[in-house]
N, C-alpha and C positions, 0 to 999 in steps of 0.2 A: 353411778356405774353399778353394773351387778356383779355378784363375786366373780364370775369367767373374767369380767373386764381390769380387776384390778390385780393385774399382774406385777409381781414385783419384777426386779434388777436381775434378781437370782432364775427366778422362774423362766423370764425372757434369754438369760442366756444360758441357759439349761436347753431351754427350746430352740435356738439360734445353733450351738457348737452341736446339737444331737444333727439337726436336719445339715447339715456341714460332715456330719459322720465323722467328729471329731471326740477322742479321748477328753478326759481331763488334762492327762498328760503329753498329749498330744498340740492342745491348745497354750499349756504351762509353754513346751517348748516352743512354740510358734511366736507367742505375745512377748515369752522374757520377763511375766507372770508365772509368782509360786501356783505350784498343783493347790497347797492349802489355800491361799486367797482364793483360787477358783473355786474353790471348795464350799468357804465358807461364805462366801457371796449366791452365790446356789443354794446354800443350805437357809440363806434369809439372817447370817449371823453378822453381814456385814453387807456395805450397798457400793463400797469400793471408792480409793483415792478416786479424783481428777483422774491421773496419771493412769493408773489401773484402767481405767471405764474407755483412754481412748486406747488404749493399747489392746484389750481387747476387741474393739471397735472396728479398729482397721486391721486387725490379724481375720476380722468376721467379714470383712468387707465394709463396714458399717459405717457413716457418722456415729460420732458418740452421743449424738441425742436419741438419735435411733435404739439406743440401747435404753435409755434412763427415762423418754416420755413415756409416760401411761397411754396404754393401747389395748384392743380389744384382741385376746386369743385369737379369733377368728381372722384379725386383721394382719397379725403375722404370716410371715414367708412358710409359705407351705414347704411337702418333703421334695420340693422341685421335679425334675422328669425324673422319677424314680422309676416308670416304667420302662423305660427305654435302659436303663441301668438295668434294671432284673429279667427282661428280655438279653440284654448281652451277657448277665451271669448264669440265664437257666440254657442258653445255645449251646453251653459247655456240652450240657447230657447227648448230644447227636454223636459225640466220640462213641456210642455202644452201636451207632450205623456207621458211621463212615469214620477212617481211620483219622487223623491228628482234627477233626471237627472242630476238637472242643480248644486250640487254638485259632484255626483262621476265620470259624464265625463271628466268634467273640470278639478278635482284631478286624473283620469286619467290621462292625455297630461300632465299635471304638472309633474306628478311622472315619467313618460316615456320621458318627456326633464328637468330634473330638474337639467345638468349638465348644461344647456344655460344661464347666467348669467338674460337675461332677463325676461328669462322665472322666473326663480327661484325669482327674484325681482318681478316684477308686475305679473304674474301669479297666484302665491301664496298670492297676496291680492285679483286677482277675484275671488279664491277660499273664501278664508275669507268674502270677501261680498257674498260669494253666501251659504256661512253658517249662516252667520250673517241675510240674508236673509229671508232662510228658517229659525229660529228657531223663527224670528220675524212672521213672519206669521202664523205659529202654534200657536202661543201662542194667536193673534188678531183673526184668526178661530177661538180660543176656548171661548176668553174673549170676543168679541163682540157679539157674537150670546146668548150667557148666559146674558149677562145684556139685549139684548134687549126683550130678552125671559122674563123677569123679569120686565122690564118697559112695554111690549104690549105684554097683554095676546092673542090677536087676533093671533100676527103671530105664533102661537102654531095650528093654524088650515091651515097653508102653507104646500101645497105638495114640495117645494122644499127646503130642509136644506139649513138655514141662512149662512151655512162656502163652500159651493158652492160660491156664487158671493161672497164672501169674500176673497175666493182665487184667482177667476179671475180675480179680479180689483187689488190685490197685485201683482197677475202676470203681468198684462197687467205696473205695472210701473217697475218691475225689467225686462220687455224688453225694457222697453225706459232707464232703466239705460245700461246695454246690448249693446244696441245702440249707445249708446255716447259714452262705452268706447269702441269700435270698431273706433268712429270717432277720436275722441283720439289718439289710436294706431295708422292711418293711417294718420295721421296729425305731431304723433311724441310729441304730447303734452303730459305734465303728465297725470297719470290714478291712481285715490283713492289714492291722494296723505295721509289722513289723517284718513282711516282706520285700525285699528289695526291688524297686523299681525299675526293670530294665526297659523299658521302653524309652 
């Protein structure tokens, strides 16, 4: 074998729980495996119980030989339809044409792959943050320009309504969020690991 092919225990599920877009602790909680065993089985300090290897196994989808045979990098599960995932989290930016976009595209492509395991996992949180988003900013358009209408009578004589730049400075950070979970995705890293799933 050559050195690509001899992947250990650790390396394969390093490479398994990334392309899952799963934390450590993310998988800790999942399996009912410590963060540190995840840890140190990753790190090559340990190759893990029985007990460990199937627990993580079937938290990964996995037989537990699947985890522990020697196999060729190439021969692992790729980042799956990650296109189709970074297509439904860059749809968000059409909110700067057309007003709530960056919710009903994105629950578009969710609903139209929501049998894709990934999709349906992290998809359906950019959706939630892109609700979560929008309902936050509705409500800072309404409440900030009313109190500041109320503390500075002057800006009552502005030709441009206060929930203008209010919205495009909240836009302008839900594309830098936008952003990151793009880089994210294409890194295999988790994404909103800690948002609540309303869908």
């Amino acid at each position: 074998m050559s050195e690509e092919q001899k992947m250990t225990i650790g390396e394969k599920l390093k490479h398994l729980r990334r392309i899952n877009c799963l934390s450590q602790e993310r998988l800790a909680e999942a399996s009912g495996i410590s963060v540190r065993t995840i840890q140190r089985i990753e790190e090559g300090k340990s190759i893990g119980s029985g007990y460990t290897i199937n627990a993580l196994a079937k938290t990964l989808n996995l037989n537990s030989t699947d985890l522990i045979k020697p196999v060729s990098q190439n021969s692992l599960p790729s980042t799956g339809n990650t296109t189709k995932l970074k297509i439904l989290n860059l749809s968000a930016i059409a909110m700067l044409l057309i007003p709530l976009a960056n919710v009903f595209i994105p629950a578009y492509f969710y609903w139209k792959n929501r049998d894709d395991e990934k999709i349906k996992d992290i998809g359906s949180k950019i959706v939630s943050f892109q609700i979560f988003w929008t309902l936050a900013t509705l409500l800072i358009s309404i409440v900030v320009p009313a109190i500041l209408l109320l503390l500075f009578s002057t800006l009552r004589a502005g030709s441009i309504p206060l929930f203008i730049p209010i919205y495009f400075i909240s836009a302008f950070f839900n594309i830098y969020f936008i952003i990151q979970f793009a880089i994210n995705i294409n890194k295999q890293l988790p994404v909103l690991q800690n948002i609540p799933n309303i869908l």
